[in-house]
C-alpha positions in Angstrom: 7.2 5.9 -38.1 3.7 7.4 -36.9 3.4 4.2 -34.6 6.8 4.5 -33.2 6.5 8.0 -32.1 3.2 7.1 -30.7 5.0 4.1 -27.9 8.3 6.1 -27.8 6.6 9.2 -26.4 3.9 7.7 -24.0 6.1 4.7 -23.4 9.3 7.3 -22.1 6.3 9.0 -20.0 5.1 6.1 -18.2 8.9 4.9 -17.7 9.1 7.7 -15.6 5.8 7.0 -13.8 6.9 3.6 -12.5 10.1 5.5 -11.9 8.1 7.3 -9.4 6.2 4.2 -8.0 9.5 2.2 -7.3 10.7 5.3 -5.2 7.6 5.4 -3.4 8.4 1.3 -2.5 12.0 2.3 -1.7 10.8 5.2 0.5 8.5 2.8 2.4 11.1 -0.1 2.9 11.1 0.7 6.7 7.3 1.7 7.2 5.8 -0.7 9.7 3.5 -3.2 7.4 3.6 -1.4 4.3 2.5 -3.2 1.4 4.5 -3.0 -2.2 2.5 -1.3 -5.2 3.1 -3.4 -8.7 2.4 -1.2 -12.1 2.9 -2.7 -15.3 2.9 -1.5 -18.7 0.1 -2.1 -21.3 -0.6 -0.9 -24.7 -4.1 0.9 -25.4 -5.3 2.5 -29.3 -5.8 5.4 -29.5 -9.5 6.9 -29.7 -10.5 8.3 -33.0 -7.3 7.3 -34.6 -7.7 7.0 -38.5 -5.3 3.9 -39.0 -5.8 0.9 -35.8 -1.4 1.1 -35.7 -1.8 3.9 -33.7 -1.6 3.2 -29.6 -0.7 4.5 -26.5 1.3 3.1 -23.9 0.2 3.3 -20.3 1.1 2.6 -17.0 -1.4 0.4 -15.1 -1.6 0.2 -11.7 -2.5 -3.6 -11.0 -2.4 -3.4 -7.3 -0.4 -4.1 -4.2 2.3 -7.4 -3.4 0.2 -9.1 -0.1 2.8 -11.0 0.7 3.6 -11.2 3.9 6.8 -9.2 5.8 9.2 -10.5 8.6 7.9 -10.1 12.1 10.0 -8.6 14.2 9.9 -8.8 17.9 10.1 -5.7 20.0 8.4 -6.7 23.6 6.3 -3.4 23.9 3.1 -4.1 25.4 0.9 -2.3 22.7 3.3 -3.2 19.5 1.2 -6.1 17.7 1.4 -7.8 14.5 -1.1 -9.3 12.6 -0.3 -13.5 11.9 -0.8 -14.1 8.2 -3.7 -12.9 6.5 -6.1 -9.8 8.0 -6.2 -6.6 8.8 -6.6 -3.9 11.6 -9.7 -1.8 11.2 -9.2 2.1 11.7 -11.0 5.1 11.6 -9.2 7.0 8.6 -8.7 10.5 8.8 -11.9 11.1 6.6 -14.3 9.0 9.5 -14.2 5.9 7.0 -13.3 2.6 7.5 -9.6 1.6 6.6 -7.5 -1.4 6.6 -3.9 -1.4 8.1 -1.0 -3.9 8.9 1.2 -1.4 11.3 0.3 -2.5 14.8 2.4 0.0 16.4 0.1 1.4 18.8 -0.6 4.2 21.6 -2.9 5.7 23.5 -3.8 9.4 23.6 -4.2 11.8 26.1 -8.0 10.4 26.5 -6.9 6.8 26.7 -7.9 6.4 22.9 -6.6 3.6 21.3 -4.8 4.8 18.1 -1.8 3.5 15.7 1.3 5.6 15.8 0.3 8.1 13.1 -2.8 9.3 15.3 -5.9 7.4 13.7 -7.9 5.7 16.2 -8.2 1.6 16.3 -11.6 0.3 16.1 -13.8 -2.4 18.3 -16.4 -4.3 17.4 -18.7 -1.7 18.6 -16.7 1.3 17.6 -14.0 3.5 18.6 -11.7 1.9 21.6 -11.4 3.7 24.7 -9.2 2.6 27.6 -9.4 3.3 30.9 -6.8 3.9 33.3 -4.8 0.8 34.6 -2.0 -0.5 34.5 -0.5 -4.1 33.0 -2.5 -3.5 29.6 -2.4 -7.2 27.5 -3.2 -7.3 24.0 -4.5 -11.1 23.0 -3.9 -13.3 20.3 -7.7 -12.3 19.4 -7.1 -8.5 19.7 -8.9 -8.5 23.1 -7.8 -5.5 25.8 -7.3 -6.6 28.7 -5.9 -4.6 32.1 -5.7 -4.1 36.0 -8.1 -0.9 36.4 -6.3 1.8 38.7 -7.6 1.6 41.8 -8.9 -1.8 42.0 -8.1 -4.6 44.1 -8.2 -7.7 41.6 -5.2 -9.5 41.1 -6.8 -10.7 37.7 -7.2 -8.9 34.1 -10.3 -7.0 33.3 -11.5 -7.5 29.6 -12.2 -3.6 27.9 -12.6 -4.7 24.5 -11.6 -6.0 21.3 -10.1 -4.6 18.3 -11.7 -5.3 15.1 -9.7 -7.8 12.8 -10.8 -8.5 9.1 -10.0 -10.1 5.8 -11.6 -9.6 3.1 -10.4 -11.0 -0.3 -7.8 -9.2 -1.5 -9.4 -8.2 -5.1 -11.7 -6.6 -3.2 -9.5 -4.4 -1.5 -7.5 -0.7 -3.3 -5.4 1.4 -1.3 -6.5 4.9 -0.8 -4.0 8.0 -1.3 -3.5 7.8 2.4 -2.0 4.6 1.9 -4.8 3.0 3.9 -6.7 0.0 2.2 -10.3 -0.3 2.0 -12.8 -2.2 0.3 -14.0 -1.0 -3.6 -17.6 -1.0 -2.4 -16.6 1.3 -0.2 -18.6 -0.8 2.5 -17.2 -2.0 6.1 -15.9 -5.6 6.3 -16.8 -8.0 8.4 -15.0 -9.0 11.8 -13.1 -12.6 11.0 -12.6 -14.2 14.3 -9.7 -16.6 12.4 -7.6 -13.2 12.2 -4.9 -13.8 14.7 -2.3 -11.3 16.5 1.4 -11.6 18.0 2.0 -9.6 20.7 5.1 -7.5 21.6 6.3 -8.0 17.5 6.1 -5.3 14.6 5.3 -6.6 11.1 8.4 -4.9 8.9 7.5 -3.7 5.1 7.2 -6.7 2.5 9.4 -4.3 0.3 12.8 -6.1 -1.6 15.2 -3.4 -1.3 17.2 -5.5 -4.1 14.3 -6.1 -6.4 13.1 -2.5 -6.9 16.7 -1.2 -7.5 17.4 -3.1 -10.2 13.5 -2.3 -11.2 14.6 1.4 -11.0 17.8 0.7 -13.3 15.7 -1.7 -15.6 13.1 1.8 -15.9 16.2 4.2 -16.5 17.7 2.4 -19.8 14.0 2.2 -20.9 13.7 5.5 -20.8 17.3 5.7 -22.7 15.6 3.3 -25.2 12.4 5.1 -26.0 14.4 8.6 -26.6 16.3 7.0 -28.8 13.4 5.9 -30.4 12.1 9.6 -30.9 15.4 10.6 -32.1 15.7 7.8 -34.8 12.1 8.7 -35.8 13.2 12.2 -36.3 16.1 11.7 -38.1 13.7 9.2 -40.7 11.1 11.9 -41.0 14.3 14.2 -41.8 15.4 12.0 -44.4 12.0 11.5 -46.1 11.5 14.9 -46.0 14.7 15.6 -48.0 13.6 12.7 -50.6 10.6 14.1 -51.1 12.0 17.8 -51.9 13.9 16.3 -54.1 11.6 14.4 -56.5 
């Protein structure tokens, strides 16, 4: 009875942690190259315990689903979406290094290159700052290219080049920004294999399907492990009446 009361309770709290995990996938179904997070369950004794049945259930976070999403093609210039594995680098909100799949780009008031949420795209050589023009391209390698204003060339002026990586997977962890970066904490390298399509938008890997009946599956575990509790109850009850009675 001490074991079961042990799972039941930490197993009906963690039920409803995953609970929370597959609303945050649901929630991000639409979000431009959002990545899936996968928990799973996992049992862990409990420290100091006096007999080894004693243990804890916990939810473990055991990473993200890289696999890739549909691309979808939308024909603006500055939509892009990276072709199987890599990454766009970005300046996070913190001045770090991050790793993003949305492509969905624009350019501030300064002629900054930033993704739709605001953080700014970097080059090879930093930050990416584009000057006024007109017929802006963005190339299969993530290079910039456009007609200055002002200028009489019929052809395309290079600016720069966004910086595409891809580091091993294992070695990356999404931050609470939803941004990925590397565990070391360091910058990856530029991979010049890391390929774009223009005018596309990669769509979230998220199966709509999958984490409902997740979120159903989570529910009548939760049902399961109050039972549990209640059953345990009801034995201790019992005993305790035996025992008053002997």
């Amino acid at each position: 009875m001490d074991r079961l009361i042990y799972t039941a309770m930490t197993g009906a709290k963690h039920a409803l942690e995953q609970q929370a995990t597959t609303s945050h996938n649901l929630a991000n179904a639409t979000t431009t190259g959002f990545r899936a997070q996968i928990d799973q369950f996992r049992a862990v004794p409990v420290q100091g315990a006096i007999l080894p049945t004693r243990a804890f259930v916990v939810d473990s976070t055991t990473g993200s689903d890289f696999r890739g999403g549909a691309i979808q093609h939308t024909g603006r210039d500055l939509d892009v979406a990276v072709q199987g594995d890599g990454w766009i680098a970005v300046q996070a909100a913190d001045g770090t290094e991050a790793y993003t799949r949305n492509g969905s780009l624009k350019l501030d008031e300064n002629g900054v290159l930033q993704t739709g949420s605001g953080l700014t795209v970097l080059g090879d050589g930093g930050p990416l700052a584009i000057p006024p023009g007109r017929n802006i391209a963005l190339g299969k390698d993530g290079t910039i290219s456009l007609v200055p204003d002002g200028s009489t060339a019929t052809g395309l002026t290079s600016i720069g080049r966004m910086k595409l990586v891809n580091p091993p997977e294992a070695e990356l962890v999404r931050g609470d920004d939803g941004l990925f970066r590397l565990k070391t904490g360091d910058a990856a390298n530029a991979d010049p294999k890391v390929t774009l399509i223009g005018g596309a938008l990669e769509s979230s890997n998220v199966n709509v399907v999958d984490e409902m009946v997740n979120m159903i599956s989570l529910a009548r575990q939760f049902d399961m492990h109050m039972k549990l509790l209640q059953h345990a109850e009801s034995n201790d009850g019992k005993a305790a009446q035996l025992l008053s009675m002997s």
